[in-house]
N, C-alpha and C positions, 0 to 999 in steps of 0.2 A: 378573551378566553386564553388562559394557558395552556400552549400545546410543545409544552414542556415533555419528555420522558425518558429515560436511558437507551441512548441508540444503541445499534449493535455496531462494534468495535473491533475492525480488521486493521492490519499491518501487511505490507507488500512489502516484503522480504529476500534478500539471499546477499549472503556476505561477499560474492562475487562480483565486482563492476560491470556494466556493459552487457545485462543481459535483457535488456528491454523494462527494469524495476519500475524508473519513474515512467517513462511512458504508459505501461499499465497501470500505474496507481493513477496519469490520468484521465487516461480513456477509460477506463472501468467508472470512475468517481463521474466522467461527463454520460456514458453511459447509462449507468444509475439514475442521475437526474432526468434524463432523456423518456425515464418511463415512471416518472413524477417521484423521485425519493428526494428527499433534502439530503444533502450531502456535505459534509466539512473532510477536505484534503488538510493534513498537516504534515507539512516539510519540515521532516527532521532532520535529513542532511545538510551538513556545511555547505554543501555544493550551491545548493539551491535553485538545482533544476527544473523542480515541482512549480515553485515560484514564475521561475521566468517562462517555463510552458505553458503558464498560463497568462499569460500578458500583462506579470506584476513588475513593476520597475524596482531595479535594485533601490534606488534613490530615492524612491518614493517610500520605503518603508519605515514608519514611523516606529511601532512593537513588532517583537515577531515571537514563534514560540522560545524563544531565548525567557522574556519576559514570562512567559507563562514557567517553565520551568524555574529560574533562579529568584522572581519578584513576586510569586503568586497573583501574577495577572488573571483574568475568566478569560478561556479562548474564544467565547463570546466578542468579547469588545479589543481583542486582538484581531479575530478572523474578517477577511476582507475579499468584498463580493468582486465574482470575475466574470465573464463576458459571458457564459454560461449560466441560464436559471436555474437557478435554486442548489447552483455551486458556490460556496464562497471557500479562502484556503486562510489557513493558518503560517503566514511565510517564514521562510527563514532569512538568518542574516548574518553577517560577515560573523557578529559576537557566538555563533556558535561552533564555528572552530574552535574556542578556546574551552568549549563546555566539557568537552571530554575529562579535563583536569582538573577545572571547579569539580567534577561531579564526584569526584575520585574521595573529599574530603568531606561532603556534603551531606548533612545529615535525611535520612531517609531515602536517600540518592536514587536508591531503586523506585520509589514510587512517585516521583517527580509527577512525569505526564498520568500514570493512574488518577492521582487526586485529581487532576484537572478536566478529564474527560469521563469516568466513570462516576456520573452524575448526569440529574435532567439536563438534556439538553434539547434547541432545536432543530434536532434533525434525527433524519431517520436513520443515516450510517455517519461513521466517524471513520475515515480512512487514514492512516499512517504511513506516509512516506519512509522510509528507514535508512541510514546509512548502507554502502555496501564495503560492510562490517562487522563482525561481532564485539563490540565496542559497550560502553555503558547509555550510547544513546538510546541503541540497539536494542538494548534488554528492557531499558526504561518502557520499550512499545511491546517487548514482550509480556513486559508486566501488566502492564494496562491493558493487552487488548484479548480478544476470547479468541481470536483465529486469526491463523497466518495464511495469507496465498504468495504461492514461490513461484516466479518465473523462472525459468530454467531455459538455459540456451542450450538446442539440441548440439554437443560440442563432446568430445573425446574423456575428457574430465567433468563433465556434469555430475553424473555418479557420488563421484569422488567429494566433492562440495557441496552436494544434498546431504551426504551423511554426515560432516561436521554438524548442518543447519539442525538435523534430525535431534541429534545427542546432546546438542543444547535446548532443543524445544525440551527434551525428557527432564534436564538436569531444572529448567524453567520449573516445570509443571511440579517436579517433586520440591522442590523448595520455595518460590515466590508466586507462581502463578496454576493455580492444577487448576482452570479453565483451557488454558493455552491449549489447543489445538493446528493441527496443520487443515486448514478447511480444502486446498486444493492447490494441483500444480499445474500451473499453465505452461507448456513449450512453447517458445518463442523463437521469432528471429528461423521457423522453417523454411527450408528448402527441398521441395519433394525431388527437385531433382541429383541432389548430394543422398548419395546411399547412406555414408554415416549419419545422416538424419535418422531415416527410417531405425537405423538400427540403437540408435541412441535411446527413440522414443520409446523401440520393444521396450528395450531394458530397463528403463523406466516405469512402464505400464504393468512387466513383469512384476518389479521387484515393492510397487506402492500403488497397483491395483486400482480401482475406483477413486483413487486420490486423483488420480490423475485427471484433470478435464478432458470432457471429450473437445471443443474448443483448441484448434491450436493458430499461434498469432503468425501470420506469415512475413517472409521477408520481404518489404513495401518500400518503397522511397516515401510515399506519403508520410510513413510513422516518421519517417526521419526531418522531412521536411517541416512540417507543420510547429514546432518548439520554436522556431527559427521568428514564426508568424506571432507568436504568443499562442498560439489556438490548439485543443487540442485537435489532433488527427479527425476524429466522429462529426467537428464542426469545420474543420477544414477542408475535408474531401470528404464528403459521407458516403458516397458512392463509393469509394475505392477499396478493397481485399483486407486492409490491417482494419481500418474505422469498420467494415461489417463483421470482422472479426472479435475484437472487443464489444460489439451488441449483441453476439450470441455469449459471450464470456459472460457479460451481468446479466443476460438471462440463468446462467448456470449456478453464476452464485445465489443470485435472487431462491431459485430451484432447491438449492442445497442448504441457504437460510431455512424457509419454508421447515423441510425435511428434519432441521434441526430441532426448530422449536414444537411441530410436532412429538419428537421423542418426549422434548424436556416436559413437555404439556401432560405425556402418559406416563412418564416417570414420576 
């Protein structure tokens, strides 16, 4: 039996480095699995931290979504399973450093990762690792996917770099993608006992209201440890405050999915 269908299609976002991005793209994606979704992570940054967080060897990578973007590979037979059930990732590799440039001359350039992923596939979410960037890889996963969730480190300038992410999702939405939604902001990397946390998150919560997850990711040695293992954090220490943290986040998103297709069912 073909159990083929269009999954739903997120991107973990924020053009800022260092604010917990890949980590939640993969504790949310082992997450997910953890309460039976099928999952495909795709690393789209050069970095390729997504990859090696999850126990994939640089050296072992034969395609990666390189191929899928400039060769029309299927991320089917690119994607490769990770020590997680019913997670497999789409890795990246050294050749997408230079993708920025190819992508610059490249005809259809924006819909690169759309044609590949907005299609049946096997699983039930398609997650998008993202540069932290606003870059053409960047947009490539704005074009392709229907929602963004933003980590946000509770920090002095968060604000200030939510609103660029904002006014591109808008410029997104009006010209190449009007599905593109911000589905939810995760604060990351807290400290209850740092006052500018607390006051960060008001402003926040003030100014983007029910976007905001109730969900916030604390600051853990585990989150940080665990990459080091290949593992993510949820299989590395399950017990411990960031991995129980991220299984209430995919409950939330799970919750807000739900909520979604609700409307689109009464619309």
């Amino acid at each position: 039996m073909n159990n083929h269908y269009i999954p739903r299609l997120l991107a973990v976002a924020n053009q800022k480095g260092g604010v917990g991005k890949t980590t939640t793209a993969i504790n949310l994606s082992t997450a997910l699995c953890a309460v039976g979704k099928r999952v495909l992570l795709i690393d789209l940054d050069p970095q390729g931290n997504a990859t090696t967080g999850l126990g994939i060897k640089r050296n072992s990578i034969e395609r990666s979504i390189y191929d899928v973007l400039f060769d029309d590979a299927e991320v089917t037979d690119v994607a490769v399973k990770t020590k997680v059930r019913k997670l497999s990732v789409v890795p990246s590799s050294i050749h997408l450093a230079g993708a920025e440039i190819e992508l610059v001359t490249a005809h259809y350039r924006e819909y690169r990762l759309k044609n590949a992923i907005r299609k049946p596939l096997p699983y039930d979410y398609v997650i998008v690792d993202c540069p932290p960037s606003l870059n053409l890889l960047t947009l490539n996963a704005f074009v392709a996917v229907e929602s963004l969730i933003v980590p946000l480190q509770c920090e002095f300038y968060a604000l200030e770099g939510l609103s660029h992410l904002t006014k591109t999702v808008r410029r997104v939405r009006k010209t190449l993608n009007p599905d593109l939604d911000i589905q939810g902001i995760v604060l990351t990397m807290v400290d209850r006992r740092n006052k500018l946390t607390g006051q960060v998150a008001d402003d926040v919560r003030k100014f983007f209201g029910d976007k905001v997850y109730l969900t916030q990711i604390p600051r853990n040695v585990r989150l940080s440890e665990a990459p080091s293992y290949g593992l993510p954090a949820i299989i590395y220490d399950m017990k411990s405050p960031g991995a129980q943290a991220y299984i209430q986040l995919a409950k939330e998103v799970i919750g807000r999915e739900r909520e979604l297709l609700k409307q689109q069912n009464v619309a």
